[in-house]
N, C-alpha and C positions, 0 to 999 in steps of 0.2 A: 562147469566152471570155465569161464573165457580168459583165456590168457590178454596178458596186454602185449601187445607188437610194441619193439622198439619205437616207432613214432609218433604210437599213445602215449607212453612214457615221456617222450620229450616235449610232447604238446602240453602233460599234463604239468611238467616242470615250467616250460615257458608261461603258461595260462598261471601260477604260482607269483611269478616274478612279475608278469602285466598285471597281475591284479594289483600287487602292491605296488608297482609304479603308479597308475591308475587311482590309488587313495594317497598316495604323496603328493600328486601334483594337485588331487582334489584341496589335500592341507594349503600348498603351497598359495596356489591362487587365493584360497581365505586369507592366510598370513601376509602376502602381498598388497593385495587391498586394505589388511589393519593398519599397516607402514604406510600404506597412500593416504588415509587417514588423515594417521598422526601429525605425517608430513602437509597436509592443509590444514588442520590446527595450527601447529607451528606458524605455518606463513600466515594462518591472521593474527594471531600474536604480535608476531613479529612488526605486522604493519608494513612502514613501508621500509624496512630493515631489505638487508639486499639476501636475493633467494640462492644467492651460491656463495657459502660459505667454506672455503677451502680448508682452512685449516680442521673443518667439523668432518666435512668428506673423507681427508688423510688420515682422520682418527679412528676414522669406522673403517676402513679399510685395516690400517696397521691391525687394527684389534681385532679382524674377521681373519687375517692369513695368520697371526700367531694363534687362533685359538683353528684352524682347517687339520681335520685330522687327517685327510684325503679319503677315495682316492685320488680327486680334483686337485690338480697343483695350483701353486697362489696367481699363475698369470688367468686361468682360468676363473676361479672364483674371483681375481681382483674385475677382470671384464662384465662378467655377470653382474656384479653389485654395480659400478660404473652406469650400466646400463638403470638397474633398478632407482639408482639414487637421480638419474638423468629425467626418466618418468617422472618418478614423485617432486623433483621440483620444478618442473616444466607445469603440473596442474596448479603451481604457484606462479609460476613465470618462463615463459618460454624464453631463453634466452638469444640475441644477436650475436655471434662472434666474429670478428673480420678475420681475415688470413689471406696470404700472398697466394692469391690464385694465377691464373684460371682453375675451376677444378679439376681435382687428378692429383694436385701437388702434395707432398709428405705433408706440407701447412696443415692442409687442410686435413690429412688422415690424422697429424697431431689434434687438430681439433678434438675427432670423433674420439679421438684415444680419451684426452683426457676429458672431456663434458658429456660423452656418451651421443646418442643418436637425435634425442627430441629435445635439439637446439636447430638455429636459424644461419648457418654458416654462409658470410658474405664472403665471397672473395673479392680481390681488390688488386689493384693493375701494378703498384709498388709499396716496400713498405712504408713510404713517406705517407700513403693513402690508408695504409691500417692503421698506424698507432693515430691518423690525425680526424678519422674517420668515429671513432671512441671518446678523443677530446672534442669531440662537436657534438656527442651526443646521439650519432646516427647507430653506432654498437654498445655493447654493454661493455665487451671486452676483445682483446684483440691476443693471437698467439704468434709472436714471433720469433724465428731461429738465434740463435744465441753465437752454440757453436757447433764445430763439428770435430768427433773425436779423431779423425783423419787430418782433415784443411783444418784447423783452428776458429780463431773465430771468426763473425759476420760484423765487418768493420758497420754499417750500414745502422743496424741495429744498434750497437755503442753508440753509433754518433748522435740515435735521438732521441737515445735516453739521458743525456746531457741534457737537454732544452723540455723533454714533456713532462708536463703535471702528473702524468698514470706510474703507479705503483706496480713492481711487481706482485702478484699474488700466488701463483703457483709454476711453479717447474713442469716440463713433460719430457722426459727419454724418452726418442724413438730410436729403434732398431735401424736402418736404414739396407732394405733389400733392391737393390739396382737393376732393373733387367734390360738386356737389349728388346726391344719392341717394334716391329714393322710390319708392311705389308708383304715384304719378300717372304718365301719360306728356306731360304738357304741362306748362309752368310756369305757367299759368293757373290752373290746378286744385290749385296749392299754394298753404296759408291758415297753416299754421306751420312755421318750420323749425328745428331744434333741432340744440347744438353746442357743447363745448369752449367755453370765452369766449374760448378764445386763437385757436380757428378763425373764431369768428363776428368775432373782430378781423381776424385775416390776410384774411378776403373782405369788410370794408363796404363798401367801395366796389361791389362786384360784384352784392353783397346786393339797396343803396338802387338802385342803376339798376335791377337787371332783376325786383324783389321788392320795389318800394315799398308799405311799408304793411301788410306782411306781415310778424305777429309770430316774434319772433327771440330763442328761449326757451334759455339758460345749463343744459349738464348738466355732470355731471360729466366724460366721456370723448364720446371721437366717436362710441366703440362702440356706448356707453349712447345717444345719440342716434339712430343705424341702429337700434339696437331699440326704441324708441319711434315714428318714424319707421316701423316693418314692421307696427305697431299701427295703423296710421289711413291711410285711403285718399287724405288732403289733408295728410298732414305727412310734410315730407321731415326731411334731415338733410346738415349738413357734413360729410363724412368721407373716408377713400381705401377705393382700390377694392376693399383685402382687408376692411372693413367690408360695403360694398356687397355682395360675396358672401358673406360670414356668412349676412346678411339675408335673398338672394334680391331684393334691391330694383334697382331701373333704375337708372340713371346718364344723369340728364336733362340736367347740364351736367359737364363735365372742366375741370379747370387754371381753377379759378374765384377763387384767391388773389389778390388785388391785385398781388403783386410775385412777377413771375417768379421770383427764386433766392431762394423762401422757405426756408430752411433752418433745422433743429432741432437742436442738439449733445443728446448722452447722454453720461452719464457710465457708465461697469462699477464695481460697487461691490463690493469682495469683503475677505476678511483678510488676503491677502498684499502682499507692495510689490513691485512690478517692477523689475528690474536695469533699467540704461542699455540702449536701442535704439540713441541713436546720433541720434535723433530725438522728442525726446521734452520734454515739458510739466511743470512743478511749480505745482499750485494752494496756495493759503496762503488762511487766515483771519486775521486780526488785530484788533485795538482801535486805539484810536489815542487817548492822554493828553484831556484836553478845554481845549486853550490853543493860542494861536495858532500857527498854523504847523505843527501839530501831523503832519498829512497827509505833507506836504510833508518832514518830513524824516524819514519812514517810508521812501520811497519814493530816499532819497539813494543806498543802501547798496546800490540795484539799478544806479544812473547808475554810481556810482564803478566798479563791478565790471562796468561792460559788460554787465550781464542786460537782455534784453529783457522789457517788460511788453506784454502781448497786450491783456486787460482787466483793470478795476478795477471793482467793483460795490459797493457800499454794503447795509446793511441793518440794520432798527433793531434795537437788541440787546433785549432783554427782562430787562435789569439796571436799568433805568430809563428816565429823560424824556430824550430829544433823543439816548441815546449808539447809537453804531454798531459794527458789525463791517464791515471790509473785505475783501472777497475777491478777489484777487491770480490770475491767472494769468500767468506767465512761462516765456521759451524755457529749455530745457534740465532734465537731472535734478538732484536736489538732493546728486547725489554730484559734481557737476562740479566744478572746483574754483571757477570764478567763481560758480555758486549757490551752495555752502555758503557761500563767503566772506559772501555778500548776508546769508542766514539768520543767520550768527553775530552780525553785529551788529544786523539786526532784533531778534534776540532780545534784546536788549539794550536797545532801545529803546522795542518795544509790550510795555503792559501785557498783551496776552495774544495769542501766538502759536499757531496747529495749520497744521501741514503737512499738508495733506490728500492730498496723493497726487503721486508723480513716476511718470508713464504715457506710455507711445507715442501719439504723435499720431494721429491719424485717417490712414489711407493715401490715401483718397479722399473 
């Protein structure tokens, strides 16, 4: 009789375990291609119906993290599906996206985050070029920054959703991880560092301790900063680390934001309006008369009706001296019956109303 050595034993456990890895992944590919299927049914059904359907996306998503028993947590499985659902409507339609590039920029990882991989990501020189880039018809849809949970919001972005046709359709939360990036390998040997204003604000703190005295030079994007930055042996750049690998540059410091849960919303700007999710957001513009109290009883027709307001943001209008546009977000779509109620008599009330978009909230 032959004894088993300890490393027959374990080979005979691991050979146990790859098997059945091995006939799961055999299922899984089956089951994959039955979804790729389905999902080319649907889009000839469909016709010429539009092949990204958000509010359908966010449904299958909510309903795949409540029903995860693990050990896969929900950012994990929510990525993986992301990715699956990206394929399957890409063999329906490959999608165009604009975003504020050059690439490297959050924009654009928010792209990937929220459409997945097998899209067409344009980047575009400003935002005036993304949202107008989509009303011409050259994208299908366009992602732009909102706000930021540090710096507030992207005046930019307000201003031209006032004027554009495009609906909001989906939300995206990005994490926002900032890293120092350069050619130097020491922080000694860096004499400028270049960055987003809204980056080189989320790290001052970070900056003045470990880079006092060290000029702190305003681009346009983080991207544009990594390349500038790849140009010179002593200037670095704020950026994340799908910049840093554009570049080819070091990553002399990680996680250098001042506040841990920096976070960035996007907005999906496209021509359609999304049906009810079930979970979903209504942003609004408005005016507000210029006499007292004026604000304040804008905002009754949300109380009376039970609608929740998330934010409120201000911005100076471009009709004249001192007057403003308000920008509303609140829970729920605007077919609900307690939002329209809200909307029927705002309308009634602000001299100028646009409903900018009822969209699925951000999953994660």
């Amino acid at each position: 009789m032959v004894k088993s050595t300890p490393q027959a034993l374990l080979d005979d456990a691991l050979k146990i375990h790859r098997q059945a890895i091995d006939a799961i992944d055999s299922a899984l590919l089956r089951l994959l291609n039955e979804r790729a299927a389905h999902a080319q049914e649907i889009g000839r059904i469909k016709d010429k119906q539009p092949a990204y359907r958000p509010e359908r996306e966010a449904q299958v998503l909510h309903r795949l993290l409540a029903e995860n028993p693990g050990p896969l947590g929900n950012e994990a499985i929510a990525h993986f599906y992301q990715q699956v659902m990206s394929a399957c409507r890409a063999l329906e339609q490959r999608l165009r996206i604009a975003y504020l590039g050059p690439p490297g920029t959050f924009s654009e990882l928010a792209v990937f985050r929220h459409f997945g991989s097998f899209v067409d990501a344009q980047p575009c020189v400003t935002l005036d070029e993304v949202v107008r880039s989509v009303e011409k018809g050259q994208n299908q849809y366009a992602v732009v920054p909102i706000e930021n949970s540090t710096e507030g919001a992207v005046g930019r972005t307000h201003d031209l959703m006032i004027d554009t046709t495009l609906h909001i359709c989906a939300e995206v939360k990005l994490r926002i991880q900032q890293n120092l990036v350069s050619h130097a390998t020491t922080l000694d040997a860096v004499r400028t560092v270049y960055s987003h204003p809204q980056s080189l604000a989320q790290c001052a703190q970070w900056l003045a301790q470990h880079l006092p005295g060290v000029e702190c030079i305003p681009v346009a994007s983080n991207a544009e900063a990594a390349r500038l930055a790849c140009a010179s042996k002593d200037a670095a750049a704020v950026a994340g680390e799908s910049a840093a690998a554009q570049y080819h540059l070091n990553v002399l410091a990680s996680h250098i934001e001042d506040m841990p849960n920096n976070t960035t919303r996007f907005w999906v700007l496209g021509e359609q309006s999304p049906d009810s999710s079930a979970r979903d957001m209504t942003s609004l513009a408005m005016s507000a008369p210029n006499t007292p109290g004026a604000v304040y009883r804008l905002l009754k027709p949300l109380e009376k009706h039970g609608v929740s307001m998330t934010r409120l943001e201000s911005r100076p209008a471009r009709t004249g001296l001192w007057e403003y546009f308000f920008f509303v977000d609140m829970e729920g779509h605007r077919n609900d019956p307690a939002v329209s109620a809200a909307l029927n008599e705002l309308a009634q009330l602000a001299p100028f109303l646009k409903v900018l978009g009822s969209y699925p909230t951000a999953v994660l």
